[in-house]
C-alpha positions as CSV (number, residue, x, y, z in Angstrom):
1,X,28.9,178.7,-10.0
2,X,27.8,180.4,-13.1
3,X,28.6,178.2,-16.3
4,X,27.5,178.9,-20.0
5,X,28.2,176.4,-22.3
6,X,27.6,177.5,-26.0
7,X,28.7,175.4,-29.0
8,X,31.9,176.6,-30.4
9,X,30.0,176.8,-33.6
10,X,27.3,179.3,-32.8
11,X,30.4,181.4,-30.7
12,X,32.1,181.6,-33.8
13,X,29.4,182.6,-36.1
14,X,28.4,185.3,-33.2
15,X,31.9,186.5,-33.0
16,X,31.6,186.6,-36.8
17,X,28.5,188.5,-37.1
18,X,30.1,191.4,-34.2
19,X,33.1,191.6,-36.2
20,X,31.1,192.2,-39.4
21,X,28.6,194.7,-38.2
22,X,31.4,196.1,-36.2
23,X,33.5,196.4,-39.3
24,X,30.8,198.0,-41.1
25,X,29.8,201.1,-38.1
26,X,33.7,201.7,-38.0
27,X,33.3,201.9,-42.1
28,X,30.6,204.2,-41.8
29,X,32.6,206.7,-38.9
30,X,35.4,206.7,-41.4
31,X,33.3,207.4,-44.7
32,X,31.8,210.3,-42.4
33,X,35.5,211.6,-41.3
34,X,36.7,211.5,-44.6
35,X,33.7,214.0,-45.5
36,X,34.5,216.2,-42.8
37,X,36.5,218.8,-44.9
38,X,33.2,219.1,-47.5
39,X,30.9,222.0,-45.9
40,X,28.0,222.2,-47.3
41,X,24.7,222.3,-46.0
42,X,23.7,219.1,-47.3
43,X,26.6,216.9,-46.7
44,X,26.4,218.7,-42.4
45,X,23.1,217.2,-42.0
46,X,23.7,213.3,-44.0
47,X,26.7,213.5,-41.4
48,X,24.0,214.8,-38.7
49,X,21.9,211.9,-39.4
50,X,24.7,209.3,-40.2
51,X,26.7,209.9,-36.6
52,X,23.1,209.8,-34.7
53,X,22.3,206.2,-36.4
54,X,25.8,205.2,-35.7
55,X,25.4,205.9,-32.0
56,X,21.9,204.2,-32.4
57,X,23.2,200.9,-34.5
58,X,26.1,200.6,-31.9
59,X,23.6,200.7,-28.2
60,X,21.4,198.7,-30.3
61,X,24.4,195.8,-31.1
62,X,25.1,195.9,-27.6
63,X,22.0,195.7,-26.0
64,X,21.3,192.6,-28.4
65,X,24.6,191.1,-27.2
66,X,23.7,191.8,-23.7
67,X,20.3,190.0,-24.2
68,X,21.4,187.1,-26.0
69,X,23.9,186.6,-23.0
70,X,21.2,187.0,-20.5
71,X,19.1,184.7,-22.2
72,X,22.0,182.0,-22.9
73,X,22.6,182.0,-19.0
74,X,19.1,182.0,-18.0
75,X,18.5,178.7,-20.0
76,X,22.0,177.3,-18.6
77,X,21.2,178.2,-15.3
78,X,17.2,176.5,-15.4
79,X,18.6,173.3,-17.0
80,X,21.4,173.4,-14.6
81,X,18.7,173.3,-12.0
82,X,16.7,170.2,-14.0
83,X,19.5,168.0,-14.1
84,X,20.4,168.4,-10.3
85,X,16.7,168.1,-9.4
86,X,15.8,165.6,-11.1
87,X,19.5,163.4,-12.1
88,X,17.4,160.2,-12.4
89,X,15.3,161.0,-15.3
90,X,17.9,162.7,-17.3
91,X,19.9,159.5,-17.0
92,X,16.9,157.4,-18.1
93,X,15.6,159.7,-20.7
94,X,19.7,159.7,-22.3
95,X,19.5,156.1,-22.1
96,X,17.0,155.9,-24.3
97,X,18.0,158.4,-26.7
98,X,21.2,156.4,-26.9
99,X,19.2,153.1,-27.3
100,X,17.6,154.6,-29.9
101,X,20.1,155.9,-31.8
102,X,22.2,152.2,-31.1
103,X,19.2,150.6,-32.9
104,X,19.1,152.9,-35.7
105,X,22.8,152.3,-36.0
106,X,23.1,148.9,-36.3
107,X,19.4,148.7,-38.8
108,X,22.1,151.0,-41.4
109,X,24.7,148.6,-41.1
């Protein structure tokens, strides 16, 4: 059973930075189409360049994706593995976290 679980912060500010990038290549394709009916030499080979960068920008975007995924469920998956291995000392070392942080509470207060 594969689980990932990501803070909904940092899956918002992903989704936020996909959406932008993806905002700005689909800019791009459209400043491009919109030069489509200007023939000159010049503006044939920006367009040249700009659609093979496109293509480029776009793999790249998703083959950073696909990584960060990869990693994200590599790391679940080993401390997955920690915690069922080893349940005892994860409850021990979170009890004294929270002792920790229950002293440093009530020294504030």
């Amino acid at each position: 059973m594969e689980s990932v679980l990501e803070p909904p912060t940092a899956r918002k500010l992903g989704d936020y930075a996909n959406g932008q990038i993806d905002s700005f290549l689909d800019s791009v394709e459209d400043l491009t189409k919109a030069l489509k009916d200007i023939e000159t030499p010049e503006i044939a080979r920006v367009r040249a360049k700009v659609k093979m960068a496109l293509t480029a920008a776009k793999s790249a975007v998703s083959d950073t994706a696909y990584q960060l995924r990869s990693q994200a469920r590599q790391v679940s998956q080993r401390t997955d593995g920690f915690v069922r291995d080893n349940p005892w000392q994860v409850v021990g070392v979170a009890a004294l976290v929270g002792l920790g942080v229950g002293i440093l509470a009530s020294r504030r207060s």
